[in-house]
SERO-102903 format. One record per residue (C-alpha): x, y, z. Coordinates in nm, 2 decimals, m for minus. Example, Ala and Ser with C-alpha at 12.3 -4.5 7.8 and 13.67 -1.06 7.14 Angstrom:
2
x=1.23; y=m0.45; z=0.78
x=1.37; y=m0.11; z=0.71
This chain:
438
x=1.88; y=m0.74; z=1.73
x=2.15; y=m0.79; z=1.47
x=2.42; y=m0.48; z=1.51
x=2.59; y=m0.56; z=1.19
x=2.27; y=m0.54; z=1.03
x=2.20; y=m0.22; z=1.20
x=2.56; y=m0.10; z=1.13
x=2.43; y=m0.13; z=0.79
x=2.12; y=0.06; z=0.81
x=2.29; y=0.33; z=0.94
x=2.52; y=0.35; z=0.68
x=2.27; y=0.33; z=0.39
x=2.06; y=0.58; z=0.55
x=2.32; y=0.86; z=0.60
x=2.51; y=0.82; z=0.23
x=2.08; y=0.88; z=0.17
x=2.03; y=1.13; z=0.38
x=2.38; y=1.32; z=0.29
x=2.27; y=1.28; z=m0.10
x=1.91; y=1.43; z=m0.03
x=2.09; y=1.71; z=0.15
x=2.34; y=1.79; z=m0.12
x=2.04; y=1.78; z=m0.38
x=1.84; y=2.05; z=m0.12
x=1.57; y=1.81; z=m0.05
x=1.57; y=1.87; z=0.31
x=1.21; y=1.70; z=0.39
x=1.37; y=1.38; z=0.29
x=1.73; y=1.46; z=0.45
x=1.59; y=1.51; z=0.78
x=1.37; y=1.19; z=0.75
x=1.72; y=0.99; z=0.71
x=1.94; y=1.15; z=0.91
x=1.67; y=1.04; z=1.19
x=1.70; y=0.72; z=1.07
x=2.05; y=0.67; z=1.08
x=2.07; y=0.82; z=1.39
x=1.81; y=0.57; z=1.54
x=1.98; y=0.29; z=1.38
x=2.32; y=0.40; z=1.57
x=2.12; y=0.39; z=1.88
x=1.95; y=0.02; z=1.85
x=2.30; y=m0.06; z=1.72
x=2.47; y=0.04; z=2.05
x=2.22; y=m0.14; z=2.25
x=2.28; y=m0.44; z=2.06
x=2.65; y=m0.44; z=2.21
x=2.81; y=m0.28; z=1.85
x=3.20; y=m0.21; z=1.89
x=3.20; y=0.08; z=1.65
x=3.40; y=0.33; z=1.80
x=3.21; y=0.71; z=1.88
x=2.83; y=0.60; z=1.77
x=2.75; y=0.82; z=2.02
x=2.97; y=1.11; z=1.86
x=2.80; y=1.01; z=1.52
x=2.46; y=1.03; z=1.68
x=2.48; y=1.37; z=1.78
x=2.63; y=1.46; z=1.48
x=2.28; y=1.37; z=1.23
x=2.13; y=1.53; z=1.51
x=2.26; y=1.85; z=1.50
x=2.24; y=1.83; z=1.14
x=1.85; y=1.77; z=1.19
x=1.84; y=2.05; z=1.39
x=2.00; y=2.25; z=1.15
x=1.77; y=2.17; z=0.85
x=1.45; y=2.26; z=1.06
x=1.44; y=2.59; z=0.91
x=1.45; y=2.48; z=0.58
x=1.21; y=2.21; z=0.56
x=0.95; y=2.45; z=0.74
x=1.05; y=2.76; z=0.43
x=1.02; y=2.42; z=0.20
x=0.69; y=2.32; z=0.37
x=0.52; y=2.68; z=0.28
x=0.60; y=2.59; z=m0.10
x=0.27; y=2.64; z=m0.31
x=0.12; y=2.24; z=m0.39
x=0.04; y=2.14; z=m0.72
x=m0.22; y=2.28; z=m0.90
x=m0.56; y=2.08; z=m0.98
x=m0.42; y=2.05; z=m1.30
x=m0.08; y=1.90; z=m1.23
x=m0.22; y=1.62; z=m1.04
x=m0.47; y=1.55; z=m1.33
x=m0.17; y=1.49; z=m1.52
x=m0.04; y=1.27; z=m1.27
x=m0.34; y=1.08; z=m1.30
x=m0.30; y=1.08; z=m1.68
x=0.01; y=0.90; z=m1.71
x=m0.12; y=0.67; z=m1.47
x=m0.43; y=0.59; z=m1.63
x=m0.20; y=0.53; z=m1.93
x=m0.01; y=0.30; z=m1.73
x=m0.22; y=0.08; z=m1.60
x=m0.38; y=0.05; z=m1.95
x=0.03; y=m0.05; z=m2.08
x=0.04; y=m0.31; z=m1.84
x=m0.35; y=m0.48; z=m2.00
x=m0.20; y=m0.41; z=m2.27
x=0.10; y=m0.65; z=m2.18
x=m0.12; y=m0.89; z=m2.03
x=m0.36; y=m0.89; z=m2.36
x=m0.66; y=m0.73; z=m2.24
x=m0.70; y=m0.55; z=m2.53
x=m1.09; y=m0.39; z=m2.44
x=m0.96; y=m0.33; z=m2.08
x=m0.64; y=m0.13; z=m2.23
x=m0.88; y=0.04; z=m2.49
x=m1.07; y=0.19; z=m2.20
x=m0.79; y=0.33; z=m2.02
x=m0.61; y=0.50; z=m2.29
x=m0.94; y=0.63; z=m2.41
x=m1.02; y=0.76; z=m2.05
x=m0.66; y=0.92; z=m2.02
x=m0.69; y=1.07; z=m2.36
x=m1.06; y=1.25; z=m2.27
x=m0.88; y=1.39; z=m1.92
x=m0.56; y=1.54; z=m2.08
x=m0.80; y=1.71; z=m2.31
x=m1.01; y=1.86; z=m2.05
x=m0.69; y=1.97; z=m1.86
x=m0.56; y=2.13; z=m2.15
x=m0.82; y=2.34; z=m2.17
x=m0.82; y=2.41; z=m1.78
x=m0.47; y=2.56; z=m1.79
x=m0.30; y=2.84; z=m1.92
x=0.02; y=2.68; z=m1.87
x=0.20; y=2.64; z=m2.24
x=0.42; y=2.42; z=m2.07
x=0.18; y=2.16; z=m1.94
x=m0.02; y=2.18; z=m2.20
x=0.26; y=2.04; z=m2.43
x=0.31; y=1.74; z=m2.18
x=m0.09; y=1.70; z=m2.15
x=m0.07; y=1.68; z=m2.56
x=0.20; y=1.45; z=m2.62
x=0.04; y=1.22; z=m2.38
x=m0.25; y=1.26; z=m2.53
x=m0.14; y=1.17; z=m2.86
x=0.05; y=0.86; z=m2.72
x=m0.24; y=0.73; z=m2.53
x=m0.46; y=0.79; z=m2.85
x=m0.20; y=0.63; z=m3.07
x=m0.20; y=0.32; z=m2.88
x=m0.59; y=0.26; z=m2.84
x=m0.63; y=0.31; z=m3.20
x=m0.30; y=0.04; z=m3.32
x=m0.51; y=m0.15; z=m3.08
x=m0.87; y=m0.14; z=m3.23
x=m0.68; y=m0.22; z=m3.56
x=m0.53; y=m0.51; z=m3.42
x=m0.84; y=m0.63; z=m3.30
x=m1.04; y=m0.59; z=m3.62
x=m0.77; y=m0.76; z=m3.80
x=m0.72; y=m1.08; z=m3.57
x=m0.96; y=m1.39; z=m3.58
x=m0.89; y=m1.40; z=m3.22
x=m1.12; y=m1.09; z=m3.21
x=m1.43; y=m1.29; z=m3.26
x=m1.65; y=m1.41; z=m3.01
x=m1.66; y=m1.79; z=m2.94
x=m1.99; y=m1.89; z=m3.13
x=m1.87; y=m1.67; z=m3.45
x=m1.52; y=m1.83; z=m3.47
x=m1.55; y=m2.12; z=m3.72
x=m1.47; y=m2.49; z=m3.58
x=m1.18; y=m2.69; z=m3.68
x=m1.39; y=m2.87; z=m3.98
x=m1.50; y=m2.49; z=m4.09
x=m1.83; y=m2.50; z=m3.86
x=m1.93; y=m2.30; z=m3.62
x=m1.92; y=m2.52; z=m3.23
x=m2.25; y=m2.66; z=m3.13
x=m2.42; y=m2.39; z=m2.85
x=m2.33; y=m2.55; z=m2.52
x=m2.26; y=m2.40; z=m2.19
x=m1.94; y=m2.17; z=m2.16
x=m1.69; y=m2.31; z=m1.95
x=m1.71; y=m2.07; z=m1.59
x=m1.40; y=m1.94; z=m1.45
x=m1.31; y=m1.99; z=m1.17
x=m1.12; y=m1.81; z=m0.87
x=m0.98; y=m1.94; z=m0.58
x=m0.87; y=m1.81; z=m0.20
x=m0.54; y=m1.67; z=m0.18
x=m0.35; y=m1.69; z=0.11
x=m0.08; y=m1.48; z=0.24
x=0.26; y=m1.51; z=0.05
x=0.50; y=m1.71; z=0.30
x=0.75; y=m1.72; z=0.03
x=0.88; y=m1.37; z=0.12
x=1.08; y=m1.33; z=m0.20
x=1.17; y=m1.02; z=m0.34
x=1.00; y=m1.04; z=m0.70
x=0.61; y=m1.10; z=m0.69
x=0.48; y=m1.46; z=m0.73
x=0.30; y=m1.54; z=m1.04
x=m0.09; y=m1.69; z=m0.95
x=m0.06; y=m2.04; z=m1.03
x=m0.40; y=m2.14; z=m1.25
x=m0.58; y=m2.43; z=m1.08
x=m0.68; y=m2.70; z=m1.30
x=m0.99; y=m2.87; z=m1.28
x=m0.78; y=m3.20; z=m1.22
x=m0.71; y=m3.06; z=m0.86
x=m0.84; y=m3.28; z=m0.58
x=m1.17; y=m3.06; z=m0.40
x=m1.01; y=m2.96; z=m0.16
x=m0.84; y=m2.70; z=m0.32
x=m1.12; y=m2.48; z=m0.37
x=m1.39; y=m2.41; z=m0.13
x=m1.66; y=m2.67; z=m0.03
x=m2.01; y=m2.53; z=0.01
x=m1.97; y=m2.56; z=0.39
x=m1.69; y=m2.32; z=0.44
x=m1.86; y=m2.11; z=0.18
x=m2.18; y=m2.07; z=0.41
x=m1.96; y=m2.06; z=0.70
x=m1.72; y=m1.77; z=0.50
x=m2.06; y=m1.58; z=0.42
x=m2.16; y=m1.58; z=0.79
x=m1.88; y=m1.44; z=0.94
x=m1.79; y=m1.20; z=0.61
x=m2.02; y=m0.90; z=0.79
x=m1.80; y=m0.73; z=1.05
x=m1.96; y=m0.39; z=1.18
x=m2.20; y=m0.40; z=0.92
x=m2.01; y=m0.40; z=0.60
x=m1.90; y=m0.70; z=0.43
x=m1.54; y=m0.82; z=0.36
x=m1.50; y=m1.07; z=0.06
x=m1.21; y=m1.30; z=0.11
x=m0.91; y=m1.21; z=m0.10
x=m0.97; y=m1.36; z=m0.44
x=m0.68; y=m1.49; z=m0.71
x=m0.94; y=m1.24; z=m0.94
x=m0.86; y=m0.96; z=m0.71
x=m0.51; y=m0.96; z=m0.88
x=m0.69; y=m0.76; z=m1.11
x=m0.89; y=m0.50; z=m0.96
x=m0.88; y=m0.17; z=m1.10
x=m0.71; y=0.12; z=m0.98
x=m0.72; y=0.39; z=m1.24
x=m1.01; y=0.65; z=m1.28
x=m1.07; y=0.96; z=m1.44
x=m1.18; y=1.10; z=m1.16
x=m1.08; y=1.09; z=m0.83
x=m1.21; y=0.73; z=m0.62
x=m1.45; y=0.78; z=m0.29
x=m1.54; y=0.51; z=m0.09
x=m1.90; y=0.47; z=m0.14
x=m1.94; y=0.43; z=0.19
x=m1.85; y=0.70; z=0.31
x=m1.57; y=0.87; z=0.56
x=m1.48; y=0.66; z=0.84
x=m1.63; y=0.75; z=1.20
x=m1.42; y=0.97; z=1.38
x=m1.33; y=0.91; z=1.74
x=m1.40; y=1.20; z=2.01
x=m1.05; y=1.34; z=2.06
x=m1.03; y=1.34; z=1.71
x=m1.38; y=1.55; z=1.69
x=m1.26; y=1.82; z=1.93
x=m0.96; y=1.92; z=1.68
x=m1.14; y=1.80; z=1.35
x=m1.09; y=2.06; z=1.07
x=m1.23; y=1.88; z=0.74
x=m1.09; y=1.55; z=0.55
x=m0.82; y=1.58; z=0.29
x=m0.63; y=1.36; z=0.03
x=m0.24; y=1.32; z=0.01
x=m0.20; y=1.60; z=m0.29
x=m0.38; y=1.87; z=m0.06
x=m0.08; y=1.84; z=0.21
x=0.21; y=1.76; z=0.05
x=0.41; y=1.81; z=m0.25
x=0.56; y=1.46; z=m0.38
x=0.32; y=1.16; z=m0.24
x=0.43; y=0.82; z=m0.19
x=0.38; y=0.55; z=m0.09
x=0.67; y=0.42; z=0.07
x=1.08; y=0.56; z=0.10
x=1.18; y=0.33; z=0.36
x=0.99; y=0.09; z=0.54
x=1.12; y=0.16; z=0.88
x=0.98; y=0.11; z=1.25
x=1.10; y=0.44; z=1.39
x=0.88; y=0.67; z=1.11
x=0.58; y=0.53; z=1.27
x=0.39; y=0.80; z=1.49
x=0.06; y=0.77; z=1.66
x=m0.14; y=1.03; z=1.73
x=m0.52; y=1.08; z=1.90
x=m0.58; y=0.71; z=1.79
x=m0.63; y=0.48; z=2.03
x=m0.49; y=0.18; z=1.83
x=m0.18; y=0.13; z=2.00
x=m0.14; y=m0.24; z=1.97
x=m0.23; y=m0.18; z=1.64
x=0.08; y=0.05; z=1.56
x=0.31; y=m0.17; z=1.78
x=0.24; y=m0.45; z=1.56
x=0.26; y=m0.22; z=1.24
x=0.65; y=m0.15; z=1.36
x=0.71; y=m0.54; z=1.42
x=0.63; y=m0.58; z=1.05
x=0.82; y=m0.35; z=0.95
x=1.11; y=m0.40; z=1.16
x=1.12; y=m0.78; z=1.03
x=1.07; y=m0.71; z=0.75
x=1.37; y=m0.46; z=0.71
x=1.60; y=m0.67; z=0.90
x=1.53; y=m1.00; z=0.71
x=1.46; y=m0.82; z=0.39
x=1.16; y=m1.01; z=0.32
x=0.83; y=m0.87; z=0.21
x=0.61; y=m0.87; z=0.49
x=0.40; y=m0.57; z=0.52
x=0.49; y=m0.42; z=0.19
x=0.26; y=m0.75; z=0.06
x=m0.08; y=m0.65; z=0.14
x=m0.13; y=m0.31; z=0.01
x=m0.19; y=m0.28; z=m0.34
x=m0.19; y=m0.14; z=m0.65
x=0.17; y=m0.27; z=m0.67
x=0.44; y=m0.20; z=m0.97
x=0.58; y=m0.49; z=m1.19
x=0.84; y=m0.55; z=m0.88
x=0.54; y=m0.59; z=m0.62
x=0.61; y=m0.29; z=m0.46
x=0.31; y=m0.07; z=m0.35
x=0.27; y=0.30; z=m0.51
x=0.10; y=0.59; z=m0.49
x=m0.23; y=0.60; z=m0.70
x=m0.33; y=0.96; z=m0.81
x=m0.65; y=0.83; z=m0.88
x=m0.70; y=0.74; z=m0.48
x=m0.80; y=0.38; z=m0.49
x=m0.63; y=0.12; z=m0.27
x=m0.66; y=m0.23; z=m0.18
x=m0.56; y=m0.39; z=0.14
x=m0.47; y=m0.75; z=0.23
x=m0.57; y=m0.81; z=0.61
x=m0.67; y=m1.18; z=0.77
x=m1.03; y=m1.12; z=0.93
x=m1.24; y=m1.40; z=1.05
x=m1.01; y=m1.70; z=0.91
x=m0.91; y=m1.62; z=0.57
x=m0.71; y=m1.29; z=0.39
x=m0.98; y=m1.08; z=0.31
x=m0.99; y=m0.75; z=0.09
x=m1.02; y=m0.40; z=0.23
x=m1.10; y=m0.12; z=m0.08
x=m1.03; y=0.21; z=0.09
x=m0.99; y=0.58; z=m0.06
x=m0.73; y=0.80; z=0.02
x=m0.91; y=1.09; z=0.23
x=m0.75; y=1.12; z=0.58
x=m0.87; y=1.30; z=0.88
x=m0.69; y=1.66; z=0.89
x=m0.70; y=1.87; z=1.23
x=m0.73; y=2.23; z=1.26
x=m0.35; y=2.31; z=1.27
x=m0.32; y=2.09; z=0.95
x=m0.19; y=1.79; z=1.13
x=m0.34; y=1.47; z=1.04
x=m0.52; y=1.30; z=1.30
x=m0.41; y=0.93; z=1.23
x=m0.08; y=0.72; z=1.28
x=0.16; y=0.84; z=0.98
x=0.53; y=0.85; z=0.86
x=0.76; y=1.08; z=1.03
x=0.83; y=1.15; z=0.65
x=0.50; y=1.36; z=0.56
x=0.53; y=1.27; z=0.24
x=0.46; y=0.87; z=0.29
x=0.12; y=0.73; z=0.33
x=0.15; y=0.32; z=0.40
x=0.12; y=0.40; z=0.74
x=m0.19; y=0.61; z=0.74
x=m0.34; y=0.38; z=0.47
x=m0.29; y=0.10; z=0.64
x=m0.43; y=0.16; z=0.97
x=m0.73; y=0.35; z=0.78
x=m0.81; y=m0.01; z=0.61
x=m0.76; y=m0.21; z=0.97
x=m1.00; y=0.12; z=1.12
x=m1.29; y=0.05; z=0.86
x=m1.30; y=m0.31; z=0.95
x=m1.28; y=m0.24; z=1.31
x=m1.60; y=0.01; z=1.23
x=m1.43; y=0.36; z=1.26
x=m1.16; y=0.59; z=1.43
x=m1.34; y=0.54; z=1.75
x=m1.13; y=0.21; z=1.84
x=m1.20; y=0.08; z=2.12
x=m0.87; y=m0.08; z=2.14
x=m0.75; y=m0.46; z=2.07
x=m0.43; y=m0.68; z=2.12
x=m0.11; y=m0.69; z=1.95
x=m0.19; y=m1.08; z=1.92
x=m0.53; y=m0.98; z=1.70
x=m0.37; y=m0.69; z=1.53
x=m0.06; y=m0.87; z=1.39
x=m0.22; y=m1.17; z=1.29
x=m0.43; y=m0.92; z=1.12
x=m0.16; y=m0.79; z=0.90
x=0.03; y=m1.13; z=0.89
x=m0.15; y=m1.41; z=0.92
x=0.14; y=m1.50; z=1.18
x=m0.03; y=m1.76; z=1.44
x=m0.02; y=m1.58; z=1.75
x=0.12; y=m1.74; z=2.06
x=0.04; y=m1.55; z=2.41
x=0.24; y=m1.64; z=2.72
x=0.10; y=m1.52; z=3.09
x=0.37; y=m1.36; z=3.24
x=0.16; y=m1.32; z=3.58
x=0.35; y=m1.38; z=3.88
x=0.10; y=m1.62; z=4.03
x=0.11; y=m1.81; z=3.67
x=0.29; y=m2.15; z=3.82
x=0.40; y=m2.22; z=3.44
x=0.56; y=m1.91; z=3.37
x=0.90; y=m1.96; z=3.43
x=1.12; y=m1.66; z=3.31
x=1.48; y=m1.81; z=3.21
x=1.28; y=m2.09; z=2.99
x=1.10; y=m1.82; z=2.81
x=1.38; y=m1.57; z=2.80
x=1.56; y=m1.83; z=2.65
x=1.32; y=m1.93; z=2.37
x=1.26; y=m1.57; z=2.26
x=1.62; y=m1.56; z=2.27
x=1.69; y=m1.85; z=2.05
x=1.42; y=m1.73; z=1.81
């Protein structure tokens, strides 16, 4: 490990913590002090020469200790009403219809806007609240405004027509033919690792074959598509463009995942991120030491959850933050009000898509009963593993390998080496020294 990197980490993650702490958001304070705590630690075992970590340590300790209290008297803080997350979902319906907007899908914007328009009505009648009403009806009118500057720009264009109505270039209309098909082709994972989203490069039909599939690994890719029953598509460049906003709330129309036994015995009832906390996200630091398992048995899984995110923190490349989607215009993954997510995850050869909703497994103290963020009020962790758990059939894992599990959430090719004592191969300085190097 890098100290000076650590060093780093520690000091973002304090000035953080100290600012949350200030602003009385004591969740969040005690979620960084941890982390700059831990990052102190690793730092010292790396051989850092900063003089009392140990002192400093002990210090966000205490302090974590101290705010206890208050997160709990926070935690007992009323969550928002049905009505206030219907708002949430709102503005992001009217988000997502902004951003076809931008891209020019005009009927696919039109829909949204109308859809957010129809809930903020319905909500303002659903509340008493002056005060959300008013924000209900402003966005109302925004939404509305938009979709109808929108059907006038449609009516008025030429470019609204449809193919066979818009006059040729000598004034006729084209000769009936076969519309061109579009195509879509397999995306892999994104090895650039750069910060900003890379654009989906069209293929041209001038490309040599062997960029697309070839009906062999199509029949082979639709054998080995049904795992546990349920088929997995390979990740698409069309899948770019799946949609994430609803009206209504998304559930998987498959149903809740199957639950493992211990998870059973302590099983109260299934609940989204809105019902538990106050301020979902999806992610406020992607950090190793927030990971916690719980009755799970996916350890391999988690362990190579944390190596993602510990490279991908220390080399500040996008790694694991890649794969869940929706994502914002800087391909960063958000909460979605409306409960829809997408995951990235190489199955069976090829990155394949995962659609999962947001309903976790709740126990009967109010605990979840899956891997989460020490930070109750980030899900990437819980929605990850959930995505990885329905192709895997279920809570009831059986357990894997972290070779299988990261290559999973990679694509990384996976290189095991026997350690046995009676492997007459193995020999430790040589590999020490490799992993060392690396």
């Amino acid at each position: 490990m890098d100290c000076t990197a650590l060093e780093h980490d520690a000091v973002k993650f304090a000035k953080t913590a100290v600012i949350c702490d200030q602003n009385g958001k004591y969740n969040e304070a005690v979620f960084y002090y941890k982390e700059a705590a831990q990052a102190l630690i690793y730092a010292g075992m790396a051989g850092s020469k900063l003089e009392g970590i140990q002192d400093k340590v002990n210090e966000y300790l205490d302090r974590v200790q101290a705010l206890h209290n208050a997160v709990q008297a926070q935690s007992s803080d009323p969550l928002k009403s049905k009505q206030q997350v219907d708002l949430e979902r709102a503005h992001f319906l009217v988000t997502q219809a902004f951003e076809e907007d931008e891209k020019g899908n005009g009927g696919e914007a039109i829909e949204l806007y109308t859809q957010a328009v129809e809930l903020c009505i319905q909500t303002s009648h659903d509340t008493t609240d002056q005060g959300l009403q008013g924000k209900l009806k402003q966005l109302a009118r925004q939404a509305l405004d938009r979709a109808e500057g929108l059907k006038e720009s449609q009516s008025a264009s030429p470019l609204a027509q449809s193919p066979q109505d818009r006059p040729g270039p000598s004034g006729a209309k084209p000769s009936g033919g076969p519309c061109p098909v579009r195509q879509f082709f397999p995306l892999g994972p994104d090895f650039s690792l750069q910060d900003r989203p890379q654009p989906v490069r069209p293929v041209q039909s001038s490309e040599p074959q062997g960029q697309r599939y070839t009906s062999e690994e199509i029949e082979v890719l639709r054998s080995t598509s049904k795992i546990n029953g349920i088929p997995f598509v390979p990740f698409m460049s069309v899948d770019l463009k799946e949609r994430f906003a609803f009206p209504v709330p998304f559930s998987d129309k498959l149903g809740k995942l199957a639950l493992s036994p211990k998870q059973k015995t302590i099983f109260s009832r299934w609940v989204r991120p809105d019902e538990i906390c106050n301020n979902p996200t999806m992610i406020l630091s992607v950090s190793s030491f927030s990971i916690k398992q719980t009755v799970v048995s996916d350890c391999s899984f988690v362990a190579s959850l944390a190596i993602s995110a510990a490279y991908e923190r220390r080399y500040n490349k996008k790694l694991i933050t890649s794969i869940i989607y929706p994502q914002n215009r800087r391909g960063e993954p958000e909460y979605n009000p409306c409960g829809k997510y997408m995951v990235k995850l190489h199955i069976n050869g090829v990155p394949r898509k995962v659609i999962i909703d947001d309903f976790l497994p709740c126990g009967q103290n109010g605990e979840l009963l899956c891997s989460y963020s020490s930070n109750r009020n980030e899900l990437w962790v819980s929605l990850i593993e959930k995505a990885y758990m329905k192709v895997m059939g279920g809570y009831d894992f059986p357990g894997s390998n972290s070779n299988i599990d990261l290559h999973a959430l990679t694509g990384w090719i996976p290189e095991r080496i026997a350690m046995h004592s009676d492997n007459q191969s193995f020999i430790k300085d040589d590999t020490f020294r490799m992993l060392y190097q690396r």
